[in-house]
N, CA and C atoms as an extended XYZ file, in Angstrom:
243
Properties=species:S:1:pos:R:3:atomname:S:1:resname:S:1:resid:I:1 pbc="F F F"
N       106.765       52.571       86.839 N   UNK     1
C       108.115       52.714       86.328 CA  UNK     1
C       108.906       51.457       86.702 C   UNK     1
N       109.581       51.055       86.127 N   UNK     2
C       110.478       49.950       86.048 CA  UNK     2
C       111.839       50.545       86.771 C   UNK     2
N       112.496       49.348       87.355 N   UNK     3
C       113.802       49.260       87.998 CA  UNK     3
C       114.814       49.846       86.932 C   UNK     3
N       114.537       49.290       85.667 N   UNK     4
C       115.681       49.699       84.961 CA  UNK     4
C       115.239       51.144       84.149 C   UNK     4
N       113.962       51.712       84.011 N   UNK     5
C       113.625       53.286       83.557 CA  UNK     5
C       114.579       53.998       84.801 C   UNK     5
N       114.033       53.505       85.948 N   UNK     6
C       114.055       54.307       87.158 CA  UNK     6
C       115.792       55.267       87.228 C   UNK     6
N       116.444       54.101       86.781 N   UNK     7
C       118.120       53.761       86.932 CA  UNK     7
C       118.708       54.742       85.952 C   UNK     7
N       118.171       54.954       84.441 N   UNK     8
C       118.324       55.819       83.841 CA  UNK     8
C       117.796       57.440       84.278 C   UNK     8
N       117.502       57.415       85.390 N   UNK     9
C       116.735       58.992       85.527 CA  UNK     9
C       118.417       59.693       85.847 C   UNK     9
N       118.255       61.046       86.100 N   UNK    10
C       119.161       61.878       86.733 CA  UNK    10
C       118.913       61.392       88.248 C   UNK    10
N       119.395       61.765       88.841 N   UNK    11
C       119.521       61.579       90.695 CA  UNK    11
C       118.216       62.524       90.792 C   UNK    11
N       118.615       63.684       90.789 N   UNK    12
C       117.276       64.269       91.188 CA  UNK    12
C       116.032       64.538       90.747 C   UNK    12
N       115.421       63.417       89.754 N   UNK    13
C       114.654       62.858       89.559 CA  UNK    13
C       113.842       61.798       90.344 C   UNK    13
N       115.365       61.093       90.525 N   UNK    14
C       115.143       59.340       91.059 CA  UNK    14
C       114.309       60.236       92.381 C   UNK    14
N       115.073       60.923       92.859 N   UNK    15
C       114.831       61.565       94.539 CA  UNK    15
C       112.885       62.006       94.540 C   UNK    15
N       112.622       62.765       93.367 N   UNK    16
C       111.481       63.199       93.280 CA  UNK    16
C       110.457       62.102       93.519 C   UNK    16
N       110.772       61.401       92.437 N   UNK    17
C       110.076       59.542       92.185 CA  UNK    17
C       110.227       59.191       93.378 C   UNK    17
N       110.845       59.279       94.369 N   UNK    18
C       110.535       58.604       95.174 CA  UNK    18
C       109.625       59.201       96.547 C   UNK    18
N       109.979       60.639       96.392 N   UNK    19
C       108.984       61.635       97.552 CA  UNK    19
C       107.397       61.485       96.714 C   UNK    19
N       106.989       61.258       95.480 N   UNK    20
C       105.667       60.872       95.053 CA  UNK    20
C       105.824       59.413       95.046 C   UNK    20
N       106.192       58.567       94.799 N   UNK    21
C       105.835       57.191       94.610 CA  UNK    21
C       105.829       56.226       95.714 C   UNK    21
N       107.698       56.460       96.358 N   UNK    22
C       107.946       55.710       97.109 CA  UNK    22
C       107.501       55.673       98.208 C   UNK    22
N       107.312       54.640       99.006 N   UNK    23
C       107.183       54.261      100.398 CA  UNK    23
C       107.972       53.795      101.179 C   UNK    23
N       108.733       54.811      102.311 N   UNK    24
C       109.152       55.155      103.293 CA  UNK    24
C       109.214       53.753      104.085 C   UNK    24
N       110.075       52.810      104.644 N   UNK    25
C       110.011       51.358      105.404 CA  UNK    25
C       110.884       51.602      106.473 C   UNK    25
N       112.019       52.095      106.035 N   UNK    26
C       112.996       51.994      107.382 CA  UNK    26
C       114.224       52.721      106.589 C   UNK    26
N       115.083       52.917      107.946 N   UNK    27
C       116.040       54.041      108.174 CA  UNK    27
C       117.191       53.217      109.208 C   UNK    27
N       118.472       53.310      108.912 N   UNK    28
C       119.382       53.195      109.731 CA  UNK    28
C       120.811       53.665      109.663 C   UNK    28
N       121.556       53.697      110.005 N   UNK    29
C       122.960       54.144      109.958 CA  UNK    29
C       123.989       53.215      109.607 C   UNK    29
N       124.810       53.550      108.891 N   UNK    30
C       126.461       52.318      109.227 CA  UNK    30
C       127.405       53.565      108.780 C   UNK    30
N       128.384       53.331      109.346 N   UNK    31
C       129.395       54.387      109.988 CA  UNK    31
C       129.050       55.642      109.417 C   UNK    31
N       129.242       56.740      109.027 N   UNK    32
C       128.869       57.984      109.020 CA  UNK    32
C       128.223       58.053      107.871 C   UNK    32
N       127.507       57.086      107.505 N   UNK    33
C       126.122       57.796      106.620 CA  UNK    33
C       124.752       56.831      107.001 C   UNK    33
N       123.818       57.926      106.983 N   UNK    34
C       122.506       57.849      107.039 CA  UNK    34
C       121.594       57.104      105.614 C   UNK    34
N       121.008       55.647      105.957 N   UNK    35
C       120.287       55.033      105.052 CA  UNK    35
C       119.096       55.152      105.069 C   UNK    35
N       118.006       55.798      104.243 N   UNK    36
C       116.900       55.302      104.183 CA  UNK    36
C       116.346       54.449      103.010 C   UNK    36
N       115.231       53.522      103.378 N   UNK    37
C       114.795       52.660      102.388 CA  UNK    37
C       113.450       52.695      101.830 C   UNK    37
N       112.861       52.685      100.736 N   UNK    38
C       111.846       53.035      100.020 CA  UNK    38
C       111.413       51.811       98.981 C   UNK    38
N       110.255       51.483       99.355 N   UNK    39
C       109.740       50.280       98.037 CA  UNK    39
C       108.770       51.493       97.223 C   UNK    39
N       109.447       50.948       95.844 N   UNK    40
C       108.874       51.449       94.890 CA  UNK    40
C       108.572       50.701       93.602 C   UNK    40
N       107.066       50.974       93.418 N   UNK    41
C       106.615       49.588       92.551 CA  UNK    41
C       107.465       48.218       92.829 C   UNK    41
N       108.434       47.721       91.761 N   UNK    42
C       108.599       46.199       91.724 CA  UNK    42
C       109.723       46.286       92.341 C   UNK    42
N       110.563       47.664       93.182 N   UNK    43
C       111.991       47.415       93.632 CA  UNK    43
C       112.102       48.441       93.978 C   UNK    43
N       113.291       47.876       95.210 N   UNK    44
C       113.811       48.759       96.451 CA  UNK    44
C       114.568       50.110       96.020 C   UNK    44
N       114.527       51.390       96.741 N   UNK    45
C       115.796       52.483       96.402 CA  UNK    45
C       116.106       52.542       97.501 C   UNK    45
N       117.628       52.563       98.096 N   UNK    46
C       118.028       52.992       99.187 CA  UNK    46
C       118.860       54.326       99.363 C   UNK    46
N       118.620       55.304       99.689 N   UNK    47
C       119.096       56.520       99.843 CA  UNK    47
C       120.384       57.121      100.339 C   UNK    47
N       121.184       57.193      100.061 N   UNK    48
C       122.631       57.665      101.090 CA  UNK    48
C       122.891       58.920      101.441 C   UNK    48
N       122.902       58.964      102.870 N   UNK    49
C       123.373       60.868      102.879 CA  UNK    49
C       124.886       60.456      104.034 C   UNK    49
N       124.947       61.811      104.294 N   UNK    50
C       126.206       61.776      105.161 CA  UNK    50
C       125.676       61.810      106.330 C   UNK    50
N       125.791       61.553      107.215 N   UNK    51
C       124.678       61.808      108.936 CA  UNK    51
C       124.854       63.418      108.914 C   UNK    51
N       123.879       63.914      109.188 N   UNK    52
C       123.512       65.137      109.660 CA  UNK    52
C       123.375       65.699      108.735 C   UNK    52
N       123.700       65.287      107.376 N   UNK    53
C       123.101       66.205      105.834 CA  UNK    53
C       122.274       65.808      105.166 C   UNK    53
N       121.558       66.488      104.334 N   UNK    54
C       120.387       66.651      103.729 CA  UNK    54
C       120.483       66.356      102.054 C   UNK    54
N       121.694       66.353      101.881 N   UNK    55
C       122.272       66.361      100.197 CA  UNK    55
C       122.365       64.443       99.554 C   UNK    55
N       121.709       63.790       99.058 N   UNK    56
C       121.904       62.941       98.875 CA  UNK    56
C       123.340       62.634       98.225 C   UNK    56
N       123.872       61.500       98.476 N   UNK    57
C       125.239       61.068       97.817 CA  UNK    57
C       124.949       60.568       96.707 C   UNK    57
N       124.182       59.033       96.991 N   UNK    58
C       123.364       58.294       95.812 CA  UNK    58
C       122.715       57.468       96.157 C   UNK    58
N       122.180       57.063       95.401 N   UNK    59
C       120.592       55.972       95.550 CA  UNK    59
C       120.797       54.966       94.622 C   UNK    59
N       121.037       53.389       95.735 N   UNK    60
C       120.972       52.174       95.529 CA  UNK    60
C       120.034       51.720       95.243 C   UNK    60
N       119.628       51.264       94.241 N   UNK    61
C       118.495       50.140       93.593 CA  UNK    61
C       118.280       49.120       93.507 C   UNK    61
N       117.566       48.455       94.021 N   UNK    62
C       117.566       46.989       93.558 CA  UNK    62
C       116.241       46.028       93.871 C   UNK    62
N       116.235       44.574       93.290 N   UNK    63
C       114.866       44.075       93.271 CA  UNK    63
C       114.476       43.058       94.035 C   UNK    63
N       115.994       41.999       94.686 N   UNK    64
C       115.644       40.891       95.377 CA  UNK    64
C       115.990       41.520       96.103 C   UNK    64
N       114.979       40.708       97.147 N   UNK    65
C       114.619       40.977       98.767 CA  UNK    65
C       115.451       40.497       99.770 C   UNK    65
N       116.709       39.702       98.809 N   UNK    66
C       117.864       39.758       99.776 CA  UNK    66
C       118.837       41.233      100.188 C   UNK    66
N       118.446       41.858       99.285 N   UNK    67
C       118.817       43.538       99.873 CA  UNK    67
C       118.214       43.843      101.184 C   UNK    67
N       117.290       43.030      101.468 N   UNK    68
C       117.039       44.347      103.046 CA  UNK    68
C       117.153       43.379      103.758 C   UNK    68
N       118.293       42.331      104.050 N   UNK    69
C       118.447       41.802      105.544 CA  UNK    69
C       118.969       42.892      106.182 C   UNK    69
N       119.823       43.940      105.467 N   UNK    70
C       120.412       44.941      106.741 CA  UNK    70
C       118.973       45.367      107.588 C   UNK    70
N       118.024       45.446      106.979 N   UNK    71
C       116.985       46.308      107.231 CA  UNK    71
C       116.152       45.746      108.401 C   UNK    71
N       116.326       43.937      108.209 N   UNK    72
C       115.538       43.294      109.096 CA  UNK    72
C       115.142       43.246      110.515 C   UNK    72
N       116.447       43.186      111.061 N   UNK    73
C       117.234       43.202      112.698 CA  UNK    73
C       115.996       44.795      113.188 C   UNK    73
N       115.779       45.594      112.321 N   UNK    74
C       115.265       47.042      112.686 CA  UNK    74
C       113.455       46.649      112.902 C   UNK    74
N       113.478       45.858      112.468 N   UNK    75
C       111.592       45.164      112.203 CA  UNK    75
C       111.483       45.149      113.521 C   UNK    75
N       110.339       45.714      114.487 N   UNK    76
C       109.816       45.268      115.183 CA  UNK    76
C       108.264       44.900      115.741 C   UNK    76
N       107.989       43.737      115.737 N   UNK    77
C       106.740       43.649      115.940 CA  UNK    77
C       105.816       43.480      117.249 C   UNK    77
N       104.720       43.989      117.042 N   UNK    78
C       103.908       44.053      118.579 CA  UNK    78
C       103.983       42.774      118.939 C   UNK    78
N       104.104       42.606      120.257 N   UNK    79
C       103.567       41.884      121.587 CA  UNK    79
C       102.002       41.437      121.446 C   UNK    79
N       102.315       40.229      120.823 N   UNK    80
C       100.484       39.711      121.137 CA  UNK    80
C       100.172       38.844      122.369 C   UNK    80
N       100.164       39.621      123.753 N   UNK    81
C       100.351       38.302      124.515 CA  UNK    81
C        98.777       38.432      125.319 C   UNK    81
């Protein structure tokens, strides 16, 4: 599915597409809502809830990989020493 099919779905569609397709990368907060992030095929969905709810608000899309510097700072990699 393409970025721009994807964009035309209903929300709770997009949500489905992404519990079968997407892959799960990272998760973080900025002030009272909860982000998670998902690569799917050729581009990112990012998820919005409220912290502590389960109801999505809406889901950000997009394809350059300048979208996930928020995401970066959260990367951590093993200790090869």
């Amino acid at each position: 599915m393409t970025c721009a099919t994807f964009k035309t779905l209903h929300q709770r569609r997009q949500a489905e597409h992404l519990a079968q397709h997407g892959h799960a990368l990272a998760e973080r907060t900025e002030d009272s809502f909860r982000l998670s992030l998902y690569a799917v095929e050729n581009f990112y969905a990012e998820v919005w809830r409220s912290a502590g709810e389960e109801a999505i608000l809406f889901i950000h899309v997009f394809e350059q990989p300048s979208g996930l510097s928020d995401y970066l700072a959260l990367v951590r990699l093993p200790d090869f020493k």
